[in-house]
N, C-alpha and C positions, 0 to 999 in steps of 0.2 A: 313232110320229110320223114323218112324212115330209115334209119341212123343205123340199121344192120346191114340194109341193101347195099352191095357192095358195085359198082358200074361194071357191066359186060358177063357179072354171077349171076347167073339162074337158081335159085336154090326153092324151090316152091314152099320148102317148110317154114324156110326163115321170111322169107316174104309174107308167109300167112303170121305168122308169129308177130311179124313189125307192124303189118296191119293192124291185126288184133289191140296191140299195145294203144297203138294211137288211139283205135277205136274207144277202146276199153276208159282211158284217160277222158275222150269227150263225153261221154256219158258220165261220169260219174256221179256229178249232179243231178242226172236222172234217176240213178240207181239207187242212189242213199234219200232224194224224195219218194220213191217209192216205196221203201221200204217202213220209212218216217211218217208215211198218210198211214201205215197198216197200223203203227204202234210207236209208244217212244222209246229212248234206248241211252246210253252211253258209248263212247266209241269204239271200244270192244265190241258189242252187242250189234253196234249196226255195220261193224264190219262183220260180223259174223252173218247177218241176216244178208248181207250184198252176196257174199259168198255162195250161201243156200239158194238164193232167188235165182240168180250166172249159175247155179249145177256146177260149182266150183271152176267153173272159168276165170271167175274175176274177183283178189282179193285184195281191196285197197291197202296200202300201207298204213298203221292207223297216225303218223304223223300229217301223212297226203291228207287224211280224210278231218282229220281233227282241226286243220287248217282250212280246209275248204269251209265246214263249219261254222268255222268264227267265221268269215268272210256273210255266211249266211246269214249268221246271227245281227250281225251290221250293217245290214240293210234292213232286216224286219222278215227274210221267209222262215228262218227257225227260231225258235226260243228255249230259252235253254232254262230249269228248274235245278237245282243244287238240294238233292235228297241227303239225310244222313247215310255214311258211311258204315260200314260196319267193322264198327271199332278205329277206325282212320277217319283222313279226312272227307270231307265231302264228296257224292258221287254227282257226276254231270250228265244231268238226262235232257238230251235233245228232242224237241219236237216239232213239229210240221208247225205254221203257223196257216190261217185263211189264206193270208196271200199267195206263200208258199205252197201252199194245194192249188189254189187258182194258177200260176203258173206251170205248173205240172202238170194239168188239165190243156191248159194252150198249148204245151210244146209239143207232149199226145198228141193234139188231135192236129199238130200244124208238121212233125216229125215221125211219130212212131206209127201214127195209125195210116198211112201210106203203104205201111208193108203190108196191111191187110187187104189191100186194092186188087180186085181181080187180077186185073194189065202186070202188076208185079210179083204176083202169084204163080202166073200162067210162065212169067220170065225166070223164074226162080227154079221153077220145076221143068224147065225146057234143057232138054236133053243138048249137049255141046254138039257142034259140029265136026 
């Protein structure tokens, strides 16, 4: 569902836009393990780092991301460490656990690495009709 599409409006920008959005949302998961297997972070940091890796396409909210997080943190893919602060309270640094890499690894190679396939390469770059 894509919540800007209006029935019987063509608007090509807004369609790519609501696309996006949804897109952008189902990866997320993807994109904050990605950035979590390079390094650890707090949630400033690894929205920032999502930010950089998207060429500022995609910048999570950091309540979005901070909740997604925890949700990780409870099952066992991230783990989270609690550094001093400087001069406040403690800072939360997130990190990748084994599992949480091991998954990220399967979604890869069962999701993302498909785009690298000839057959959708050759589709991608095929001139419209």
């Amino acid at each position: 569902y894509m919540p800007g599409i209006i029935p019987g409006m063509h608007n090509d920008e807004a369609l790519l836009k609501d696309w996006e959005a949804v897109y952008r949302q189902g990866l997320l998961t993807f994109w904050t393990f990605l950035v979590l297997r390079d390094r650890n972070g707090d949630v400033s940091q690894i929205r920032r780092w999502i930010a950089e890796t998207t060429e500022d396409t995609y910048t999570p909210a950091e309540q979005t991301l901070y909740r997604q997080l925890r949700r990780h943190l409870d099952v066992g893919l991230v783990a989270l460490r609690k550094l001093p602060g400087a001069g406040g309270p403690p800072r939360n640094e997130f990190q990748l656990t084994e599992s949480g890499s091991a998954l990220l690894r399967r979604f890869a190679d069962r999701n993302i690495r498909l785009f690298d396939q000839p057959a959708v390469r050759r589709l991608l770059s095929a001139e419209s009709a």
